[in-house]
C-alpha positions in Angstrom: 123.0 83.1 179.5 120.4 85.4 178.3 121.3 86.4 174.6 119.9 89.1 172.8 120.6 88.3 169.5 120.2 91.4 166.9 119.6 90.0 163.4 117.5 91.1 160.4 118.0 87.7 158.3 115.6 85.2 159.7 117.3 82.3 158.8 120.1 83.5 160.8 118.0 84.5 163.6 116.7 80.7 163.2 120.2 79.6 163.6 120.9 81.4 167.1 117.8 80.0 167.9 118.4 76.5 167.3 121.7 76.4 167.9 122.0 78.2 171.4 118.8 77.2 173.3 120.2 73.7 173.2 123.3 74.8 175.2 120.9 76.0 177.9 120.9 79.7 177.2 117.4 82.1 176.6 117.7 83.9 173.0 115.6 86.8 172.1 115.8 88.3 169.0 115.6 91.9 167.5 115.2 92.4 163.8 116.3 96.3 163.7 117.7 98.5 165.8 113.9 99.8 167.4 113.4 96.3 168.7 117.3 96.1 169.9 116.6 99.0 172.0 113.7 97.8 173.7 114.7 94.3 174.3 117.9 95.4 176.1 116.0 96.7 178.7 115.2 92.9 179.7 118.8 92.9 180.6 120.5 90.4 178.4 123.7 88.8 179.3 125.3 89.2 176.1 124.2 91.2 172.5 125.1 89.4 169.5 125.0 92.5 166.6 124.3 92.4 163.2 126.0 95.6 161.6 124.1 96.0 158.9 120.4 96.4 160.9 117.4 98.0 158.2 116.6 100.9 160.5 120.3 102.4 161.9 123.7 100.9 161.6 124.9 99.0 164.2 127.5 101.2 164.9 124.5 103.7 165.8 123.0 101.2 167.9 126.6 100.1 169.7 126.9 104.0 170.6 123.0 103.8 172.1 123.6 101.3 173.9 126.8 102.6 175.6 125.1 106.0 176.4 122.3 104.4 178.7 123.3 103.5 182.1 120.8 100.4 182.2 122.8 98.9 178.9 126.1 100.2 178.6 127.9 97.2 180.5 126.0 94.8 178.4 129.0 93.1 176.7 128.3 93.2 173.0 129.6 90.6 170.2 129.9 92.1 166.7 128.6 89.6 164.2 128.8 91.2 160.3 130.2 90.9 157.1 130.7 94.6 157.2 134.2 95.6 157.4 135.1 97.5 161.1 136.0 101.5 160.4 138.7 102.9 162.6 137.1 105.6 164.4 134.6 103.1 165.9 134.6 102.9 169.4 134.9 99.5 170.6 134.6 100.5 174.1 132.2 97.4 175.7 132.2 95.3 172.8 133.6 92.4 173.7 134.7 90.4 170.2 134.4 91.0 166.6 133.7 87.9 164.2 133.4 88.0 160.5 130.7 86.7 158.6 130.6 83.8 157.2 132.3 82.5 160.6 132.4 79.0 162.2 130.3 77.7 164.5 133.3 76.7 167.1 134.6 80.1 167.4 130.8 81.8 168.1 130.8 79.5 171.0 134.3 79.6 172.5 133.4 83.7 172.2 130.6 82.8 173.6 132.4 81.3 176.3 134.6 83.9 177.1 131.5 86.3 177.9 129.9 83.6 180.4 133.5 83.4 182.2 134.0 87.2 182.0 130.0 87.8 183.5 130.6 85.2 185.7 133.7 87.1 187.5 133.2 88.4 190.9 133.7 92.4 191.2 137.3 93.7 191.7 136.7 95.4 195.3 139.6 97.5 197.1 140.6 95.4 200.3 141.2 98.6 202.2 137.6 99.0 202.5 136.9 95.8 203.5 
């Protein structure tokens, strides 16, 4: 998969480097919310979001994202230390982990996004 990972710690951003290229996928990585934006356009498979970006809060950015047709079905996997507030709109995001988190569960999440990309559109068999 293509991952864009949005991340302002490098060392974490070194991580998702290191740790997902090996498993075959491409990782780019934002450090704020301006690069985020622009990278998305290269159509990424999955977004991997810091919360707490130094330019707009990632619940900004999740709320961008959704409002352009060219990124809104990106599915998006919420990666922060940052507690979740209840009127966030977790339309399209597609997991939530808390930071610190394992390395097992990032990839069976992980996981679950390839299988759910990978699904073949519902189509209405009258049509057909």
């Amino acid at each position: 998969m293509r991952i864009l990972a949005v991340e302002d710690d490098h060392t974490i951003q070194d991580f998702y480097r290191e740790f997902l290229t090996p498993l075959g996928h491409e990782v780019l990585v934002a450090k704020n919310g301006r690069e985020a934006i622009a990278l998305a356009g290269a159509a990424p498979d999955v977004i991997i979001l810091d919360l707490g970006l130094p330019d707009v809060h990632g619940y900004e950015l999740v709320r961008s994202l959704h409002a352009d047709p060219k990124t809104r079905d990106i599915p998006i996997v919420i990666v922060s230390g940052f507690p979740l507030v209840g009127a966030m709109d977790l339309a399209g995001v597609f997991g939530v982990l808390r930071k610190p988190y394992d390395i097992p569960l990032l990839e069976r999440t992980l996981e679950g996004v390839a299988d759910a990309v990978r699904q073949p559109p519902l189509h209405n068999s009258a049509t057909n």
